[in-house]
C-alpha atoms as a printed R data frame, in Angstrom:
    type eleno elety resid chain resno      x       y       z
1   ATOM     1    CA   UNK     A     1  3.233   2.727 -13.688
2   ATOM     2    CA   UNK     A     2  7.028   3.473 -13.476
3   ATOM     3    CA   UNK     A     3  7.083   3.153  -9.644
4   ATOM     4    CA   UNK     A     4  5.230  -0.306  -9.756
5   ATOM     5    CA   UNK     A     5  8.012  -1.492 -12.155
6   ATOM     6    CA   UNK     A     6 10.351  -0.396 -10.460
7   ATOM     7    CA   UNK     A     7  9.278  -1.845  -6.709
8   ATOM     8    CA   UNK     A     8  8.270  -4.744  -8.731
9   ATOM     9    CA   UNK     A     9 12.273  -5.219 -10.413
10  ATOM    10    CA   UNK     A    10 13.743  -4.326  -7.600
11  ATOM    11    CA   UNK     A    11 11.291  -7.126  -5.361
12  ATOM    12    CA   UNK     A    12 12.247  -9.390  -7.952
13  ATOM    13    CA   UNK     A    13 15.762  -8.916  -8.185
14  ATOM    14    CA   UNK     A    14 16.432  -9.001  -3.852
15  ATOM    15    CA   UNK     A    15 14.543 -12.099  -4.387
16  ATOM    16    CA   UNK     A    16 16.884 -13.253  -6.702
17  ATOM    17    CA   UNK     A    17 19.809 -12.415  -5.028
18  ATOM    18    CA   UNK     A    18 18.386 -13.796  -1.735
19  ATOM    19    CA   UNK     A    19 18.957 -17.616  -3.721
20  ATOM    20    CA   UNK     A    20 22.387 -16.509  -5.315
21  ATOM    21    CA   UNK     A    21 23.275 -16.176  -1.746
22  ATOM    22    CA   UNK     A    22 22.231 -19.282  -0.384
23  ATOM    23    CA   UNK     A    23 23.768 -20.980  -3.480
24  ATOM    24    CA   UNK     A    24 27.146 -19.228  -3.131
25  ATOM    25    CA   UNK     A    25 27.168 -20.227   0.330
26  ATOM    26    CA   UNK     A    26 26.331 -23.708  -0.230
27  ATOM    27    CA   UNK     A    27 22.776 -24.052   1.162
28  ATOM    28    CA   UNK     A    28 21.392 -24.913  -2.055
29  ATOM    29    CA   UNK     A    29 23.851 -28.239  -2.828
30  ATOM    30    CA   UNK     A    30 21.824 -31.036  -0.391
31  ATOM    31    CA   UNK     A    31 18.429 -31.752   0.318
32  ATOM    32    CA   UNK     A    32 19.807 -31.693   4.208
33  ATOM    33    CA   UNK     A    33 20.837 -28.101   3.592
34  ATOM    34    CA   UNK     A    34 18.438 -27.499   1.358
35  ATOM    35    CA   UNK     A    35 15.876 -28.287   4.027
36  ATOM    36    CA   UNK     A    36 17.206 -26.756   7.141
37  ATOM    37    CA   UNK     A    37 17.288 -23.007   5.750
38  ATOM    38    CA   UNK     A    38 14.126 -23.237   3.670
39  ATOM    39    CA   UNK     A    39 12.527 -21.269   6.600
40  ATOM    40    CA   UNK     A    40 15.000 -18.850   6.868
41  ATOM    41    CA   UNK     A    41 15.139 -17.944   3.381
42  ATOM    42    CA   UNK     A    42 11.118 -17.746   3.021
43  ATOM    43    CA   UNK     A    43 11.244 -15.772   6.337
44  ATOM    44    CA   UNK     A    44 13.380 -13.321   4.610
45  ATOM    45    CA   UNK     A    45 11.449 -13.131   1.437
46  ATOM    46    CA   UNK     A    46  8.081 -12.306   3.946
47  ATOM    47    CA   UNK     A    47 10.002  -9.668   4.765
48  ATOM    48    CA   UNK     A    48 11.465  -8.316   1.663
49  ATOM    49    CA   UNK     A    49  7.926  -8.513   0.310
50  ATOM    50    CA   UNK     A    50  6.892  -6.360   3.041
51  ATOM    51    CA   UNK     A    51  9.455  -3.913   2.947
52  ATOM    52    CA   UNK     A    52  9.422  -3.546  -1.499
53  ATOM    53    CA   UNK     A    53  5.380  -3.501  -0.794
54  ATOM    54    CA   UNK     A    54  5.212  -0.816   1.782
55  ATOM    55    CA   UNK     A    55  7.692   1.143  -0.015
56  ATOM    56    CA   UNK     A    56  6.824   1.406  -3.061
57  ATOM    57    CA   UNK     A    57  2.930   2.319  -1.759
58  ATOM    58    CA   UNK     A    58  4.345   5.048   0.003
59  ATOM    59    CA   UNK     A    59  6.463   6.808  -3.127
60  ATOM    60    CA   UNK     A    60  3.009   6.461  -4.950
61  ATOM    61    CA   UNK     A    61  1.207   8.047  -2.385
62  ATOM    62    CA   UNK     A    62  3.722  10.498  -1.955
63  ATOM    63    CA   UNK     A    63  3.758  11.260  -5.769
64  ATOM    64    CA   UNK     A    64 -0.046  11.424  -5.693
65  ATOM    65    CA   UNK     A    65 -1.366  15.585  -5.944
66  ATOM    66    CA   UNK     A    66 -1.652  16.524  -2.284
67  ATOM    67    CA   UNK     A    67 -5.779  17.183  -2.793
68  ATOM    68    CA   UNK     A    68 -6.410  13.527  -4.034
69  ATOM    69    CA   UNK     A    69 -7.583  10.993  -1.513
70  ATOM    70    CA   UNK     A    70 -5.546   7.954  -1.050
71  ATOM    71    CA   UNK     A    71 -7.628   5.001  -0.381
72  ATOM    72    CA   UNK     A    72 -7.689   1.341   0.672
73  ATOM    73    CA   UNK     A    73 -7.982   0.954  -3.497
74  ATOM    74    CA   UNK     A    74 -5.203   3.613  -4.049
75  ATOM    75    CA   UNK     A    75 -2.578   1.460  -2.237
76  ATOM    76    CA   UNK     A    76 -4.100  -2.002  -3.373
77  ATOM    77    CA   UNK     A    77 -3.757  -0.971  -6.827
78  ATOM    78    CA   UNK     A    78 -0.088  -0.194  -6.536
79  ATOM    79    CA   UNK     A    79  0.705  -3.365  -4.622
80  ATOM    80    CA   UNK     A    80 -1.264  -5.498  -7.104
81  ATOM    81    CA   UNK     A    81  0.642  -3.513  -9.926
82  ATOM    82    CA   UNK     A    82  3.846  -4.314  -8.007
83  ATOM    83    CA   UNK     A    83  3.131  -8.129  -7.195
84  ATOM    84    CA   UNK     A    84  2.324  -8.186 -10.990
85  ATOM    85    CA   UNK     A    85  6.218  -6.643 -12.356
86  ATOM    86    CA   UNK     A    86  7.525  -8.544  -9.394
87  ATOM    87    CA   UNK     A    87  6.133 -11.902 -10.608
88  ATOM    88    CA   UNK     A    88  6.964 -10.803 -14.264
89  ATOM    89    CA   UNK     A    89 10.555  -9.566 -13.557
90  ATOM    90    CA   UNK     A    90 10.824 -13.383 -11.284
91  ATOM    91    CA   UNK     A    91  9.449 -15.406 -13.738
92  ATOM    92    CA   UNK     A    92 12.944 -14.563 -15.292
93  ATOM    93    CA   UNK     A    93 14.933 -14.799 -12.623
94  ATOM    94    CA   UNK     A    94 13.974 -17.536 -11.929
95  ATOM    95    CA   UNK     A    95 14.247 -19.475 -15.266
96  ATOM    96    CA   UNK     A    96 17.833 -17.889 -15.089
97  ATOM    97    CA   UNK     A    97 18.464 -19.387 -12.129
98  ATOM    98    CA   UNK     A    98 17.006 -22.792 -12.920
99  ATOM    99    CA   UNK     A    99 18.806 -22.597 -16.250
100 ATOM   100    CA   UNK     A   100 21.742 -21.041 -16.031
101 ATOM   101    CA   UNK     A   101 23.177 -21.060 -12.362
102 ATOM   102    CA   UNK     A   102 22.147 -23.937 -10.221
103 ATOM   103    CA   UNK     A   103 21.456 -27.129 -12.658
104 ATOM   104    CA   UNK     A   104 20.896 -29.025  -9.761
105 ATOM   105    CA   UNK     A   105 18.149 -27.086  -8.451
106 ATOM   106    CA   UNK     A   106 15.281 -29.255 -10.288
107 ATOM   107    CA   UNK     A   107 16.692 -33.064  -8.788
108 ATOM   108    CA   UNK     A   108 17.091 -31.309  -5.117
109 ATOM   109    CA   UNK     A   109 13.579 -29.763  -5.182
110 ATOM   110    CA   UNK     A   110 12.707 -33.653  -6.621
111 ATOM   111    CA   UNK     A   111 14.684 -35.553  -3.859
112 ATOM   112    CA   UNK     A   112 13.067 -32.627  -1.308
113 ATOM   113    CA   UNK     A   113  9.444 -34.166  -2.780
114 ATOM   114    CA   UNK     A   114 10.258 -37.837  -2.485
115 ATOM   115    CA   UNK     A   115 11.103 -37.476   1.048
116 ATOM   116    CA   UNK     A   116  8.574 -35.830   1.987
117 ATOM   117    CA   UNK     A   117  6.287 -38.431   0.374
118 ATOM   118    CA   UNK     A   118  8.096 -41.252   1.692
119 ATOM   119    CA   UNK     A   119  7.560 -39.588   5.055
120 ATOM   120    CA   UNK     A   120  4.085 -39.759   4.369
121 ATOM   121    CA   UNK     A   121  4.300 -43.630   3.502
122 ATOM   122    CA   UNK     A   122  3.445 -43.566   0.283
123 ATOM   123    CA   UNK     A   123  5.491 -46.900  -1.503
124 ATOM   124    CA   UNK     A   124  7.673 -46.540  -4.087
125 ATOM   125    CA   UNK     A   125  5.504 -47.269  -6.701
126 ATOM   126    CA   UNK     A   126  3.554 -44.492  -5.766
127 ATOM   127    CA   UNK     A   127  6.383 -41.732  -5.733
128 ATOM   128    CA   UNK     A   128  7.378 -43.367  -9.612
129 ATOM   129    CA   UNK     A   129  4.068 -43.034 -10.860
130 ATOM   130    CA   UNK     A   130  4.632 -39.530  -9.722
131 ATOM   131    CA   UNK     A   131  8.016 -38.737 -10.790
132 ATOM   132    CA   UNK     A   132  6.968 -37.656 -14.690
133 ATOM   133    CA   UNK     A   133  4.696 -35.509 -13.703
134 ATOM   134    CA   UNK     A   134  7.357 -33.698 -11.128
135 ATOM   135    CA   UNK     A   135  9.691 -33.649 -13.451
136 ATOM   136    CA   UNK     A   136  8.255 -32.038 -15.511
137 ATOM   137    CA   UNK     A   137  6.652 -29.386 -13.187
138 ATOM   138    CA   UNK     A   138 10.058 -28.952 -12.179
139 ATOM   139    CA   UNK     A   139 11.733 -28.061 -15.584
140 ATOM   140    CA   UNK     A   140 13.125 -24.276 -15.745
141 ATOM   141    CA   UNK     A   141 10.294 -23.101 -17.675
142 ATOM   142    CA   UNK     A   142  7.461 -24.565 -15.354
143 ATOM   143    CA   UNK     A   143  9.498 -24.149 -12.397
144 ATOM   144    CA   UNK     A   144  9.580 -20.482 -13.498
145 ATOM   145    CA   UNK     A   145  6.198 -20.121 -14.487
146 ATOM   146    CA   UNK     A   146  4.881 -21.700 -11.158
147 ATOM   147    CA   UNK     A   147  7.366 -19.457  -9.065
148 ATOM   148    CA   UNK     A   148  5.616 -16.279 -10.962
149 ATOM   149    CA   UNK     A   149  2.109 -17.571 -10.502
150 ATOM   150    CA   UNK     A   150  3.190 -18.389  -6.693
151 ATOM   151    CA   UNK     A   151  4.802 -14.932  -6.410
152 ATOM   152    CA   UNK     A   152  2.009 -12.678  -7.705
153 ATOM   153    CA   UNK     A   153 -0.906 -14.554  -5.190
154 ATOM   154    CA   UNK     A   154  1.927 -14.337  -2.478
155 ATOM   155    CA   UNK     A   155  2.687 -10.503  -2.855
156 ATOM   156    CA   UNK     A   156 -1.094  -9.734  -3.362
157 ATOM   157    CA   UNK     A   157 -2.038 -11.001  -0.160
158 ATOM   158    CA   UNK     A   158  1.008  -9.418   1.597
159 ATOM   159    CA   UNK     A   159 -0.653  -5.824  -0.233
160 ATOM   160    CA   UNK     A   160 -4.011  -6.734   0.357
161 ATOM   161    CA   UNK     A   161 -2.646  -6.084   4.416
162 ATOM   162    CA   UNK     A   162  0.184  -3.733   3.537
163 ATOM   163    CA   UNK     A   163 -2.239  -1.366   1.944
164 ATOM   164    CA   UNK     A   164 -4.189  -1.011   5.241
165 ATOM   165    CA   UNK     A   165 -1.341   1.229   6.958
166 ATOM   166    CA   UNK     A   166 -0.322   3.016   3.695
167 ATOM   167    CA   UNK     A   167 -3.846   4.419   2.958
168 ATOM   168    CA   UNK     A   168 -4.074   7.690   4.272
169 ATOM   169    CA   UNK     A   169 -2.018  10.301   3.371
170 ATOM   170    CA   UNK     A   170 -0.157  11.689   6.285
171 ATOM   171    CA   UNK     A   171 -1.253  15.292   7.779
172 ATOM   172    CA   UNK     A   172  1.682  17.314   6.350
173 ATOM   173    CA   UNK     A   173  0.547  20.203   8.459
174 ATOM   174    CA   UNK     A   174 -0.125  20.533  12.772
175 ATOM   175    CA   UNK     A   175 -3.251  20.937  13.429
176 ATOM   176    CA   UNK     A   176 -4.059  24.791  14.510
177 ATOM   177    CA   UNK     A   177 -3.639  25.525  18.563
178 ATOM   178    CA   UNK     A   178 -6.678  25.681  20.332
179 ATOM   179    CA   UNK     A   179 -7.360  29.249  21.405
């Protein structure tokens, strides 16, 4: 339990950090900006979530008794317990974030919406009909809520492969030389 909360802070946290960059550096001020790095910064969380995943299997497994099996379900279990600190520990990070450091964060995400809807052709009735129910979705606490939800199905997948190279417990010992 204590190494899948602390892979799980410490996936959480990177991911936080990962936005306090990109809003110290100005990426998170336009919808142009905004935009432009959003595959760079989910192209570093991918990896991060990798990384924190594979990691943290591999201290449980290593911490597992040397005669125990560690299975497919072994290293699933940790990454699931993992996904579920990480989306915990992001849940507030995130309504921090929301909150407390970027105000703006909830109208860019909106603006990032509309244009993508207007790019669609929807009319602009159709995008105000919308906009209370984005709004809303886009408060801190539902923003932070959906961004946990998100997280958790996001880092389970990533175990649910992860898991298959972390499995077996490496051979600690050569095997003997054929005589």
């Amino acid at each position: 339990m204590k190494t899948n909360l602390l892979y799980g802070f410490v996936l959480a946290l990177v991911g936080f950090l990962v936005s306090l960059v990109f809003y110290i550096t100005g990426f998170h001020s336009s919808v142009e900006k905004m935009e432009a790095t959003s595959w760079i910064s989910n192209t570093l969380l991918f990896v991060i979530s990798i990384v924190v995943l594979y990691l943290g299997m591999a201290a449980k497994r290593a911490a597992a008794p040397a005669d125990r099996q560690w299975t497919y379900g072994s290293a699933l279990g940790t990454g699931a317990g993992i996904a579920v600190f990480g989306a915990l520990f992001g849940i507030v990070f995130t309504y921090i974030y929301f909150a407390l450091i970027n105000h703006n964060m909830s109208d860019l995400i909106y603006q990032v919406q509309v244009a993508k809807m207007e790019a669609k052709g929807m009319s602009s009735d159709q995008i105000e009909k919308a906009e209370p129910m984005m709004r809303a979705m886009m408060s801190p606490v539902a923003a932070s809520l959906m961004a946990g939800v998100v997280g958790f199905i996001f880092n389970f997948l990533i175990s649910l492969i992860v898991a298959i190279f972390v499995r077996r417990r490496p051979v600690s010992t050569p095997p003997p030389l054929a005589v």
